[in-house]
BALUM-652007 format. One record per residue: y, z, x of N, C-alpha, C, O, CB in turn. Coordinates in steps of 0.1 Angstrom, whole numbers, plus 5000, padded with zeros to 4 digits. Glycine has a CB too. Example, Ala and Ser with C-alpha at 12.3 -4.5 7.8 and 13.67 -1.06 7.14 Angstrom:
2
494350785132495550785123496750785132496750855142495550905113;497850715128498950715137500050795129501150805134499450575141;
END
This chain:
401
415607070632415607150644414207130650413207150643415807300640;414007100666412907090674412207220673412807320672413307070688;410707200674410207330675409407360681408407290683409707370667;409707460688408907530705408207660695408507730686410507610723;406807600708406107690706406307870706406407900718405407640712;406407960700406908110705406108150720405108120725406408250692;407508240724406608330731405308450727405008510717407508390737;405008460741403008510739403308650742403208640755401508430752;403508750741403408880751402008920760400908930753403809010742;402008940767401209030773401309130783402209110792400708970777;400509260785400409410788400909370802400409270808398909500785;401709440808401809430818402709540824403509590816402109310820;402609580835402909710840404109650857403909570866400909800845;405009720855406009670867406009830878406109940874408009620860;406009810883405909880898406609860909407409760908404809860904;406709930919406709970934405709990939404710040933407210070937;405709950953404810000956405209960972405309840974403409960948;405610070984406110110994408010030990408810090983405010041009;408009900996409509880999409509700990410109590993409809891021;408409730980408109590975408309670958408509780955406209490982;408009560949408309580934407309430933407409330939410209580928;406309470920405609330911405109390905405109510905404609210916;404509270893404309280884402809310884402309280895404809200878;402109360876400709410874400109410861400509480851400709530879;398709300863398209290852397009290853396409250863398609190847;396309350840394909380841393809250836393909210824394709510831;393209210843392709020840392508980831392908880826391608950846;391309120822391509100811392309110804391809070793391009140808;393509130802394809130792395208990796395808940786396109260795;395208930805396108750808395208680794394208710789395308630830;395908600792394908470779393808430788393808430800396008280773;393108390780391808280788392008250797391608300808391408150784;393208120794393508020800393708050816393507980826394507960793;394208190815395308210826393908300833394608340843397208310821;393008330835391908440839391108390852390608460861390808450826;391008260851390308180863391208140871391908060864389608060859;391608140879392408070891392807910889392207820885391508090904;393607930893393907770891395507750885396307850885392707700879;396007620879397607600872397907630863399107610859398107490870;397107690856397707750841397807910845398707980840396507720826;396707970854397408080859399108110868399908200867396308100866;398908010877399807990885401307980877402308040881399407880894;401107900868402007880860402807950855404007930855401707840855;402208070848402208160834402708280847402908390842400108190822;402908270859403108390869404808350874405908410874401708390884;404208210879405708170877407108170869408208170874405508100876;406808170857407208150843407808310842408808350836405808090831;406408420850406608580841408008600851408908650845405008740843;408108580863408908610876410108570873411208620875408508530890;409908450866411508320864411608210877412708200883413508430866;410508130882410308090899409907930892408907940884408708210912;410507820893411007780902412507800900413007720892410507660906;413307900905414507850900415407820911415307870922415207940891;416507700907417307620922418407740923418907750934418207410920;419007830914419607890919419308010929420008090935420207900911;418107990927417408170940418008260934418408350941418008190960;418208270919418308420912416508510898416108620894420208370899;416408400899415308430892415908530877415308630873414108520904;417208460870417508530861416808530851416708630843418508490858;416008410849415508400836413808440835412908400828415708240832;413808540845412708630850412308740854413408790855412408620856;411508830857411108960858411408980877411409090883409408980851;411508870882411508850898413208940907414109000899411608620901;413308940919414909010918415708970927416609010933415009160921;414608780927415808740942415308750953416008720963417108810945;414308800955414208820971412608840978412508960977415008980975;411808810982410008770989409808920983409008930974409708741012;410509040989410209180985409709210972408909300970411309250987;410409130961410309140947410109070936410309090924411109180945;409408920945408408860936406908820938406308730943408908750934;406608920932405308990933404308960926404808990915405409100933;403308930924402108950908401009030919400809030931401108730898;400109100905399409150909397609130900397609190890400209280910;396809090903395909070890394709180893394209160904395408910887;394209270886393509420888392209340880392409260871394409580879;391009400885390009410876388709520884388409530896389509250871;388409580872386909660876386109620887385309540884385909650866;386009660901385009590904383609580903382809650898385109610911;383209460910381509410907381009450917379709470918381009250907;381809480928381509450940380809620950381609710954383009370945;379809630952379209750953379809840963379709800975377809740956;380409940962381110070964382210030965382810030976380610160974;382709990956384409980953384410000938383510020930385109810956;385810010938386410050926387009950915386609920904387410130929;388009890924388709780917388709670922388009670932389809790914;389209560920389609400926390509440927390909530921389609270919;391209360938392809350936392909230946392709220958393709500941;393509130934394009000938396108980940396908980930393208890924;396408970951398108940948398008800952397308720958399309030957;399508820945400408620942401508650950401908770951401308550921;402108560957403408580965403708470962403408370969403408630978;404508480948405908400941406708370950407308450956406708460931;406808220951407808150953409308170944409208210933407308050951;410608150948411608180943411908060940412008050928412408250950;411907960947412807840941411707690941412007580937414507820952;410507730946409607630948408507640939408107760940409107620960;407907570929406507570919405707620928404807540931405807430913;405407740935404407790941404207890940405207960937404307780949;402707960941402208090943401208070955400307990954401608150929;401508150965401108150976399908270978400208380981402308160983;398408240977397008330975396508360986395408390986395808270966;397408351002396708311011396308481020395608501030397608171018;397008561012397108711023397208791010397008760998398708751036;397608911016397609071008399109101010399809051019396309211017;399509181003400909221004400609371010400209431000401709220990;400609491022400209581021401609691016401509811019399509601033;402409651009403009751003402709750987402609860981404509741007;402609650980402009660967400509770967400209850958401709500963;399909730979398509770980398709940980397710010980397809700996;400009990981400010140974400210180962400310300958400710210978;400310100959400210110941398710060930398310070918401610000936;398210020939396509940931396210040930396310060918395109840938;395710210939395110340928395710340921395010320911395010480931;397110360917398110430912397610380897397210470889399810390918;397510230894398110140887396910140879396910140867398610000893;395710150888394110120883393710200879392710190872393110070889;394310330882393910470874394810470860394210510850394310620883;395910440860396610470844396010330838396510320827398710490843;395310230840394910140832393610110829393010020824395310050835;393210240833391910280829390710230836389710280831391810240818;390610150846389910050851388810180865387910150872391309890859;389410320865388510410875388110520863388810580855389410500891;386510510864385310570855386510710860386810740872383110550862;386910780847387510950849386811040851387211160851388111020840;385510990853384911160862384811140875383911190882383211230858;385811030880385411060896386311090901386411100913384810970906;387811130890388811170893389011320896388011380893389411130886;389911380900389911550899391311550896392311480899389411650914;391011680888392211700884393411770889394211840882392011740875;393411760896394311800912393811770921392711720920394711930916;394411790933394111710943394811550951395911490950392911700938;393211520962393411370962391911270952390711300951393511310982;392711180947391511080944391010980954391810930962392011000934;390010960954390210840966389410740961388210760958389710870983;390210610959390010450951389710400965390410410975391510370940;388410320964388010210968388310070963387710030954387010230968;389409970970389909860971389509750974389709730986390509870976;388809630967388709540971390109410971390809370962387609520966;390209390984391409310986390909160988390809090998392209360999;390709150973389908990971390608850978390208730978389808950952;391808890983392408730985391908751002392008641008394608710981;391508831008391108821022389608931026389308991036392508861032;389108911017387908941016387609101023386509131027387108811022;388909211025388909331029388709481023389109461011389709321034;388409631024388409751020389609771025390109731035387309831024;390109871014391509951013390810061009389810061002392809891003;391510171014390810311010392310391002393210421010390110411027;392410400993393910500989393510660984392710710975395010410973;394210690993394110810981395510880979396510920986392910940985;394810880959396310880954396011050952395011120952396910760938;397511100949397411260943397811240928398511160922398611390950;396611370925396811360911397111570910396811660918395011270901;397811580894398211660890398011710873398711680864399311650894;397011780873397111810862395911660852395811650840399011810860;395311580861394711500856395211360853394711260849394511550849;396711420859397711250860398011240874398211330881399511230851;398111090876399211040886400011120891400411190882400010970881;400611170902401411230906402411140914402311130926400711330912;403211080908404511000908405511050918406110970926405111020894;405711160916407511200923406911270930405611270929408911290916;407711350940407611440948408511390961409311300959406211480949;408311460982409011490990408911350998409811311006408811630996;408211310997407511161008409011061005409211000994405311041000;409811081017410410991021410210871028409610911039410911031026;410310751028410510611030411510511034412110461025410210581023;411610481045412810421046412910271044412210171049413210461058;413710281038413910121028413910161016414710101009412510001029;413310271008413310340994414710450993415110541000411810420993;415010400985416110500980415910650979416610740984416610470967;414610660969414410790960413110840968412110760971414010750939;413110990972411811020974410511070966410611160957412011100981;409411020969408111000959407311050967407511080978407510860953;405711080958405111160961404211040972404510920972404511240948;403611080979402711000996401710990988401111090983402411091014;401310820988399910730987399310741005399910711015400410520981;398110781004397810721020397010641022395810691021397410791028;397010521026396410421030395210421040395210511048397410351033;394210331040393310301053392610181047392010141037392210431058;393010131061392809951059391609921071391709891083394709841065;390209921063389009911072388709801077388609691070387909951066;388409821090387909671096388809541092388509431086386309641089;390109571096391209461088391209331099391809231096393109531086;390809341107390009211116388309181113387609121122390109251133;387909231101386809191102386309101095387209111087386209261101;385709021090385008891082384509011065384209131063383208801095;384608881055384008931045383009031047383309121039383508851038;382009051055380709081054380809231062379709291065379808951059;381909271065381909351073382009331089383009381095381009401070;380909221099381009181111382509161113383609151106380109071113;382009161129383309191135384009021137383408931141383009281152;385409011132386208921128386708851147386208891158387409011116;388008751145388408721155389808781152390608721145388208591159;390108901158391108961156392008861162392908811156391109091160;391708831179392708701183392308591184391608541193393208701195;392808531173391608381172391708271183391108171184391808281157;392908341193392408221204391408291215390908241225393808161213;391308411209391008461223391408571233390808661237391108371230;392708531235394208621243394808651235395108601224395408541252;395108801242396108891238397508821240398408851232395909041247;397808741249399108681252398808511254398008471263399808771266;399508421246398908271249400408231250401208321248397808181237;400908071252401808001252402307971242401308001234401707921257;402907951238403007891226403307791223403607831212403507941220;403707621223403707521225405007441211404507411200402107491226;405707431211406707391201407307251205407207221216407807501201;407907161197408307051198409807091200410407131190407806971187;410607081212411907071209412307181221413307181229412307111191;411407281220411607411222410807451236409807391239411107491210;411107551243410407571259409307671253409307731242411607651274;408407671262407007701260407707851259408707881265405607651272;407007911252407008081252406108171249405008121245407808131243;406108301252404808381253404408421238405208361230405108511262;403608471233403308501217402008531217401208481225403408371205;401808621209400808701204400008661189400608671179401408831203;398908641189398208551180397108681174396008711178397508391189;397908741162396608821157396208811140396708761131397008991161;395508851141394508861128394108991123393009031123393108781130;395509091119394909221112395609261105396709301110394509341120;395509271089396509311084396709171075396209121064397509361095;397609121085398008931079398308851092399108871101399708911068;397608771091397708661105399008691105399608701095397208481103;400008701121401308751127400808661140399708621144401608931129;402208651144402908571156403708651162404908651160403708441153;403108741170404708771178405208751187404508731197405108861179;406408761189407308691200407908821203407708931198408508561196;409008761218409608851223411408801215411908701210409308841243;411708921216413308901207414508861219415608821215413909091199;414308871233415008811240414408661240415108581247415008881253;413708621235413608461242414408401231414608281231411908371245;414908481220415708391211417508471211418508451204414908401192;417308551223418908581224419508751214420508811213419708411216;417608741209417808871201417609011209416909031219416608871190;418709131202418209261213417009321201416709441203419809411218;416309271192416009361181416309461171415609521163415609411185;417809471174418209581168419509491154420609531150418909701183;418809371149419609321143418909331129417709341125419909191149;420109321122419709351101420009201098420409101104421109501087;419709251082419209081077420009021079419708921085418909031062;421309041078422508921075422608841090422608721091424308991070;422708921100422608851113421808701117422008611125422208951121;420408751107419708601111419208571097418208511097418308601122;419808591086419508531073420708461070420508361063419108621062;422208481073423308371074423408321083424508301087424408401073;422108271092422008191105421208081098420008111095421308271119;421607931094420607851089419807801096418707781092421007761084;420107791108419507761119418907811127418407761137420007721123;418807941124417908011134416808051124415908121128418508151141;416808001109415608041100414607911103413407901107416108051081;415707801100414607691101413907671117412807611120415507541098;414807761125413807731141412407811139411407781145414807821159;412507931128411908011128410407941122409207951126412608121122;410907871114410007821104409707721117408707741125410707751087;410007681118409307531126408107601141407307531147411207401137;408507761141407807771151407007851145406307911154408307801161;406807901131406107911127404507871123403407911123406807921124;405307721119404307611115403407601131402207631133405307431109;404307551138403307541150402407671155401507661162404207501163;402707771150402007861158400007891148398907931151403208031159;401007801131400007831127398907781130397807831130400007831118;399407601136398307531138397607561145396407541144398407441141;398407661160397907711173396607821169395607841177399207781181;396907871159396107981153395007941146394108021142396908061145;395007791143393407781131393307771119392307731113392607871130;394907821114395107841100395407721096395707741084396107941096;395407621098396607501093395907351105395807351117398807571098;395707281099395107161107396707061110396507001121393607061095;397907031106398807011105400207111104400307211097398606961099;401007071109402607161107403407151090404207221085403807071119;402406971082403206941073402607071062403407101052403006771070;401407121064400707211054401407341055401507431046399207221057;402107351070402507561063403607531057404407621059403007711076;404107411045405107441036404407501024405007571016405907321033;403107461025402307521005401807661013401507751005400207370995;401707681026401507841032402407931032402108001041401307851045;403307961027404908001030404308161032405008221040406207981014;403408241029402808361032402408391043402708501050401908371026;401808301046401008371058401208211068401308101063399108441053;401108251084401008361088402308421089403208331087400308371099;402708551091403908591094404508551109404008471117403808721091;405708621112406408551122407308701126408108761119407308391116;406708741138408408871140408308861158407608821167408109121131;409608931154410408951175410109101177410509181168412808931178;409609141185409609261193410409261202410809151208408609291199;410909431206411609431218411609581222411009641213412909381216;412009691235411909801237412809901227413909881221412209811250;412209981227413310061218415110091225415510121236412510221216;415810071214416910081216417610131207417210091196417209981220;418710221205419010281195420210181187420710091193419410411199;420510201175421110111165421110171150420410261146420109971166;422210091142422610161130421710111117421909991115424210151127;421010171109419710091099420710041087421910061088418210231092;420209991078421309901067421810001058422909991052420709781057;420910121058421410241049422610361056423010461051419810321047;423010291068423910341078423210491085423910561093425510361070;422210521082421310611092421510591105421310461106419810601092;421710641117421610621133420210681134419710791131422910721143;419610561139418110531149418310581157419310531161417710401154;417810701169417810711184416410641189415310641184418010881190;417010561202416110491208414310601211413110591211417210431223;415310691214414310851218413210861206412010901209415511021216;413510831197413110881185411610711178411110691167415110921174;411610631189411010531185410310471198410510501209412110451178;409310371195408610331205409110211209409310211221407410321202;409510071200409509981203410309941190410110011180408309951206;411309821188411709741176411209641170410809551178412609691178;411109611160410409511152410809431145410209451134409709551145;411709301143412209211128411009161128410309141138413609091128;410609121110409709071105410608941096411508941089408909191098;409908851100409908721085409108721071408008771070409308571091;409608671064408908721051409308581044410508571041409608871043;408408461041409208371031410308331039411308351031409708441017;410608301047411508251055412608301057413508241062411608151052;412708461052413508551054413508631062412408701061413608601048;414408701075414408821075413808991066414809041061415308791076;412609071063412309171058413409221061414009191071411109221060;413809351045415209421048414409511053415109581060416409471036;412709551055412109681060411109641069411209591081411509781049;409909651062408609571070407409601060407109711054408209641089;406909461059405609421051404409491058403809481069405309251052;404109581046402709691050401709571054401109631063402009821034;401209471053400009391061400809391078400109401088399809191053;402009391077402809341089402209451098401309431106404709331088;402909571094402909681100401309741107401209811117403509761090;400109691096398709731102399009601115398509621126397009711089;399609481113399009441123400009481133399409451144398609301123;401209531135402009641149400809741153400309761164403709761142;400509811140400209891148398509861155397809941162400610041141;398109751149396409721158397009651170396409681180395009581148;398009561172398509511185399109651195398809661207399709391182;399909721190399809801199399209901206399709961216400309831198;398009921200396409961205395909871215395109921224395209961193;396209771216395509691229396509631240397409551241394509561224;396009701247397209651264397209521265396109461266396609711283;398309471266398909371271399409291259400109191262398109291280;399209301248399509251237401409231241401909281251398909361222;402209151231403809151234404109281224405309321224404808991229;403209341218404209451211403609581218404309681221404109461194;402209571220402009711234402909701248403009801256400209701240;403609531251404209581266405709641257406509721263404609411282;405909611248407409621244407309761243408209821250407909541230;406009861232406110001235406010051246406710151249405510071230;405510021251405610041274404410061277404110161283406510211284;403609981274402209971277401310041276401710141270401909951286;399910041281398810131282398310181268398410111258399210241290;397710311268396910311252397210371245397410481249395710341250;397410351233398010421222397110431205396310341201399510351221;397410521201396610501189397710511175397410501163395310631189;398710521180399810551169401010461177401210421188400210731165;401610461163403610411169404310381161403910311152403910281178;406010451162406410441152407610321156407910321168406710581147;408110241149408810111152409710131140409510191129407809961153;411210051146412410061140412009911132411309831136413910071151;412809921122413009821115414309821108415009921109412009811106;414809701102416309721094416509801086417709801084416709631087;415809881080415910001073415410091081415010171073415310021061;415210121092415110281095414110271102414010171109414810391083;412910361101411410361112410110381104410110471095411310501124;409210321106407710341102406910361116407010311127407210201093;405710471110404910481117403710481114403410551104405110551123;402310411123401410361117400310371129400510361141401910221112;398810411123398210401132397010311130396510261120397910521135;396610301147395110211144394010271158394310341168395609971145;392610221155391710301162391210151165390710081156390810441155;391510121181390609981186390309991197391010031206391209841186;388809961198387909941213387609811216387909721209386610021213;387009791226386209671231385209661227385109781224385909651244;384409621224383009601224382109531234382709461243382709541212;381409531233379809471244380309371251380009371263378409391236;380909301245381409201247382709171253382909061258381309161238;383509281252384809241263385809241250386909271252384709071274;385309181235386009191230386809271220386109361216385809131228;388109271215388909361210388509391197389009301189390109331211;387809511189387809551175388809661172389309741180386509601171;389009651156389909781153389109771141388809681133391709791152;388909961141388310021129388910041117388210031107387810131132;390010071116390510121109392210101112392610111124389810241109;392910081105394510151107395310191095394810161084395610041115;396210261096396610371088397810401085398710381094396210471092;398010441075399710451071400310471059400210391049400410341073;401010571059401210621041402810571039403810571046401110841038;402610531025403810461014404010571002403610681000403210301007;404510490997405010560978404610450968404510330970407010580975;404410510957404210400948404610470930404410590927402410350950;405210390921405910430914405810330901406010220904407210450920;405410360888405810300880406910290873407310390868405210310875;407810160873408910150866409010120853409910170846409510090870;408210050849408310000834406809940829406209870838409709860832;406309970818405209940816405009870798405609940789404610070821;404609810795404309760782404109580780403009550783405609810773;404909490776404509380775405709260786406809300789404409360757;405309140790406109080797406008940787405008880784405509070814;407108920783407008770773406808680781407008710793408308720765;406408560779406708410784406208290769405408270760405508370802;407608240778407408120763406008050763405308050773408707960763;405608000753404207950750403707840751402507800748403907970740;405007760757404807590760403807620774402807550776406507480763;404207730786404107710799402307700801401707640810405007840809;401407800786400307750787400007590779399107510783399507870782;400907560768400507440763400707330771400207220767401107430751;401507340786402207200790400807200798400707090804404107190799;399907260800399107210819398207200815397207160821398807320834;
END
């Protein structure tokens, strides 16, 4: 009989966190091997998910099939002065050898207090024992502050409770988010929120007629378009343009170009190892429409519509990075998602998505300079532990790299 090496266990904690699910591990608990960045990490994440797999089920993994739910998460103490924790995410590939380090997920990002307090990683006297806590976030894969504050009860987590979510089944208790200076550079200074410049530029495609698009940097580099120039009213759920093969790959292809347009990408051949970022969604005016959970949306009841891409999917909700960057574009006039809410100034807005509505705020001025900053933007999720203790993987995936 051939002999394979056993599987390794290690501590690992599975979650929610807003309309996403991953896995969560404390750095120190990964092997050595796997601690430093690089293919034996990447690997051993792959391996925990079940990714690369050709059937896009991820059976032989912790993953659930879908951008939403293959997730890693890697936590550590921070070094870094007035923060709390690290927080590094992976955005697993489903059927490709990849892990994609290039952005933040902002719906996992409601679960890092959650997660970093039951794993011990926040000193317990700065906790209270009721109340809110408030964890300082370093969001090491884009060098940003997350502010959460979680509720606690009794000295624990406070898990359940009335905070409804749409895209979530079960109602939980409200994480609230604040995403500081999410256009700003490591260092704090003020970032290029529009890295070309314009609130509204061309957009230049091979194949395809020039179109209008919005080029921002808050949250997670986004592209947005208008949902009529692809024949869309906005008010469409996944299946409509995820059993469209051809309207994913147009998506993708205008994707790639926009990344180039954006700075991110010196070639179109490179946003295939980018599959994260930047994102890609259609705006349009509010209009009313039925959410996948069969809820009736009134147009009344909303500012503007939103589909988001995710991994080359249609989002069944909308990616919390996505959403800080709705709602920092709809703070500045003329943007395509401020004319879509009906222009002029706003500091909040709530937008329909395939599950239902989110609402999200952001605080942006001009500066000295003419140009556009945002301080802050804002927006509360849920976050939930589901299962917590060890995640196997066989023991070749560190011996093969």
């Amino acid at each position: 009989m051939t002999r394979f090496a056993p599987q390794i266990k290690i501590p690992a904690t599975y979650m929610r966190g807003g309309t996403s699910k991953g896995l969560f591990f404390n750095l120190q608990d990964l092997p050595a091997a796997a601690q430093p960045p690089g293919a034996v990490r990447d690997a051993l994440l792959l391996r925990a998910l079940g990714s690369p797999d050709p059937y896009g089920k991820q059976i032989d993994g912790l993953g659930n099939a879908s951008s939403s739910t293959s997730k890693a998460v890697i936590l550590s103490a921070s070094t870094r002065a007035g923060h709390d924790v690290d927080y590094l995410f992976g955005q697993v590939s489903i059927d490709q050898p990849l892990v994609d380090w290039s952005g933040n997920c902002g719906n996992l990002s409601a679960a890092v207090g959650p997660c970093a307090i039951q794993m011990g990683l926040i000193d317990p006297r700065r906790l209270p024992d009721n109340g809110w806590a408030t964890i300082r976030i370093w969001q090491a894969n884009i060098g940003k502050t997350i502010i959460a504050r979680v509720p606690m009860t009794d000295g624990q987590v406070q898990e359940t409770g009335d905070f409804e979510l749409d895209g979530v089944t079960f109602a939980a208790a409200e994480v609230q988010l604040e995403f500081v200076n999410p256009a700003a550079d490591e260092d704090g200074a003020g970032g290029a929120m529009f890295p070309t410049g314009n609130v509204v530029d061309t957009l230049h495609v091979s194949g395809e007629a020039a179109m209008p698009a919005t080029f921002i940097n808050a949250g997670i580099p986004t592209i947005f378009l208008n949902a009529q120039d692809f024949g869309y009213t906005g008010t469409e759920l996944q299946d409509a343009i995820n059993s469209d093969p051809a309207a994913l790959a147009r998506f993708e292809k205008i994707r790639a170009h926009g990344a180039v347009q954006m700075g991110l990408i010196k070639d179109i051949a490179e946003a295939a190892h980018r599959q994260h970022t930047p994102k890609i969604a259609i705006v349009a005016p509010p209009a009313s429409y039925t959410a996948s959970s069969g809820k009736a949306i009134d147009a009344a009841d909303i500012d503007l519509l939103v589909r988001a891409l995710s991994m080359g999917k249609l989002h069944h909700a909308m990616m919390g990075t996505a959403a800080v960057a709705i709602g920092t574009a709809a703070a500045v006039p003329g943007t395509l998602v401020n004319l879509a809410a009906g222009g002029g100034t706003r500091e909040a807005v709530r937008f329909g998505h395939p599950s239902g509505t989110l609402r999200v705020g952001a605080e942006a001025a001009q500066d000295d300079h003419g140009q556009w900053q945002v301080t802050k933007a804002l927006m509360s999720r849920s976050a939930r532990v589901l299962m917590e203790g060890w995640v196997r993987v066989p023991g070749e995936v560190l011996a093969d790299i």
